[in-house]
N, C-alpha and C positions, 0 to 999 in steps of 0.2 A: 504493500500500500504506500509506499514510501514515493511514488513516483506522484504521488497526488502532491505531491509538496515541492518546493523549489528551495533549495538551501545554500545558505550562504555562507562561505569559509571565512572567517575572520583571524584577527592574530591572538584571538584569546580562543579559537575553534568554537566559536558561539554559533548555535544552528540558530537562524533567521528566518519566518515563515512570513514567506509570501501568500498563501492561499491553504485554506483544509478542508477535510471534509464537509457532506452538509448534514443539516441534521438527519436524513432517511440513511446516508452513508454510515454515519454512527451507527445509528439503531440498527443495520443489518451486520455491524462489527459483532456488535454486543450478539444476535440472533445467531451469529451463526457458532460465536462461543457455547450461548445455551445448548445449540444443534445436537454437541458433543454431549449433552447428556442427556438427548432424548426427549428433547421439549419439539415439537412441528413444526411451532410457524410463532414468529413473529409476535402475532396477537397474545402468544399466551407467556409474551415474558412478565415476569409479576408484576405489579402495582408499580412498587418502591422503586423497581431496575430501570422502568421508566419513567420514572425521578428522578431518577440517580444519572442515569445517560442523560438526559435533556440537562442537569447542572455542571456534569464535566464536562459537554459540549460545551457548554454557555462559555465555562471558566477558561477552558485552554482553547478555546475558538476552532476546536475542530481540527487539533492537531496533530496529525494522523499519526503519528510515533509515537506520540501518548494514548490516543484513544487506541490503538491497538493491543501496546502493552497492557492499557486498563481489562479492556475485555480479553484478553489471553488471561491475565489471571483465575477470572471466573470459572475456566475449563477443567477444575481440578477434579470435581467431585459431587456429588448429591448432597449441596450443604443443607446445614438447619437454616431455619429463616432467622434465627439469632447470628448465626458464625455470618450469611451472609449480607445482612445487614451493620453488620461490626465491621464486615470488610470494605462496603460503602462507603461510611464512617472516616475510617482511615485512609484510603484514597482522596474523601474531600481533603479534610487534615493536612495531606501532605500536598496537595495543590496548593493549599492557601499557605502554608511554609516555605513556598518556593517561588522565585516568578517564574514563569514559561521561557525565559533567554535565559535563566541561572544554570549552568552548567551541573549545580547541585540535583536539577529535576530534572535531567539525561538521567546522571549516575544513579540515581532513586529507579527510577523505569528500568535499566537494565537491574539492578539487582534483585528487585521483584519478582521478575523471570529466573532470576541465578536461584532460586530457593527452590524452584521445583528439580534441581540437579543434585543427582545423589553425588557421594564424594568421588567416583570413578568420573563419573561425567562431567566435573568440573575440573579436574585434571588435565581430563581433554578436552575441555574447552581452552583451559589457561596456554596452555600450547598451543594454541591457532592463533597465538600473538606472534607468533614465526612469518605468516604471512603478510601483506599487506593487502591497505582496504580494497576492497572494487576490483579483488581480479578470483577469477575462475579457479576453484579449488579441486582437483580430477579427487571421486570419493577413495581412489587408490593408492594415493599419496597420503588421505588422512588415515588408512588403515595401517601404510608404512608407520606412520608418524606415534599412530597411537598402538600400534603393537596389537590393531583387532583385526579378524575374519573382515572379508568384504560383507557376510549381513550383515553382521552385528555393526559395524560401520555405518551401513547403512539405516539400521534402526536408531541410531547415536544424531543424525544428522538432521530424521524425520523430530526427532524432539529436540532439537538445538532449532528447529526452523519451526516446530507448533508454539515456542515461547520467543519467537521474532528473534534469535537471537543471530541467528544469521538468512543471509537469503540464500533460497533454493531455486535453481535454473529448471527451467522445462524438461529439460532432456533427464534428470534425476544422475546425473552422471557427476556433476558437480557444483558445487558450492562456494559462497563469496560471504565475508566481512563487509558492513556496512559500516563507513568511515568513523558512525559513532561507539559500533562495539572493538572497532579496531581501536581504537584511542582509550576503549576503557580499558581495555587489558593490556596495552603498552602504561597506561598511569598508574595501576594497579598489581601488576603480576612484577615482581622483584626482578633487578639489572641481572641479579644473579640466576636465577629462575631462566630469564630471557634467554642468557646464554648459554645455559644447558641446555635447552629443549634447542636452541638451533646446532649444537653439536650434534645431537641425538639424530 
């Protein structure tokens, strides 16, 4: 969804939005997150969720890196109507903590996603700080890389790309860093870390 936006590289790397989604764009973000667990259509996302969507559109003006991450999160599971109302909550919360240019509410959005990664998969994520952003990753260089079978490789990448965390190409043959999880894991993953995984 990324391409619904136009971004502007600055010297502090501030992503700058020209245009975002609309509000029907939202609500079918959010619809097709529900999908996954077996809700129909649209009509039947509850009450609150479309209160909830219609206020984080309002707030982050339809910011399609954020309203994605937001509804990715939702995909986890058959929550209570307590857990997901607390998680509502906490998403306004931390909109209003942050402005939409503060590099602090990138970093917040990608770690959101980083919690659905057991500690194997975060490993192999941290290592795909080897590469750089926006170029074509063959899924058999990541199997080199991380020492798995080409399935399992390939099941590694369908869930690095169900929580945005990277983009997946048509072809399912390979894969790309988007310029802001490239930078979150060059600012994050240790000088030392860095240079092992590119010996390896």
């Amino acid at each position: 969804h990324l391409d619904k936006c136009e971004f502007l590289g600055t010297r502090k790397n501030v992503i700058d939005i020209k245009k975002g989604f609309t509000m029907s764009e939202s609500i079918e973000l959010f619809w097709k997150a529900f999908n996954e667990l077996r809700i129909e259509n649209v009509n039947e996302l509850p009450h609150d969720m479309s209160e909830f969507i219609e206020e984080v559109h309002t707030r982050c003006s339809g910011h399609p890196f954020i309203m994605s991450f937001i509804a990715k999160s939702f995909q986890t599971s058959q929550e209570s109507i307590v857990k997901r109302r607390l998680r509502c909550v906490n998403w306004i919360k931390s909109l209003d903590e942050y402005r939409l240019h503060d590099e602090k509410q990138i970093k917040m959005s990608v770690e959101e996603s980083l919690k659905f990664l057991d500690t194997n998969q975060m490993e192999y994520y941290k290592k795909m700080v080897v590469f750089t952003d926006n170029v074509d990753v063959p899924l058999e260089v990541l199997s080199k890389l991380w020492g798995t079978h080409p399935e399992e490789t390939e099941l590694i990448v369908i869930r690095f790309h169900k929580y945005s965390l990277i983009e997946k190409q048509l072809n399912n043959e390979t894969c790309s860093l988007h310029y802001v999880h490239y930078k979150y894991l060059k600012d994050n993953v240790s000088e030392e870390l860095q240079q092992r995984y590119h010996r390896e």
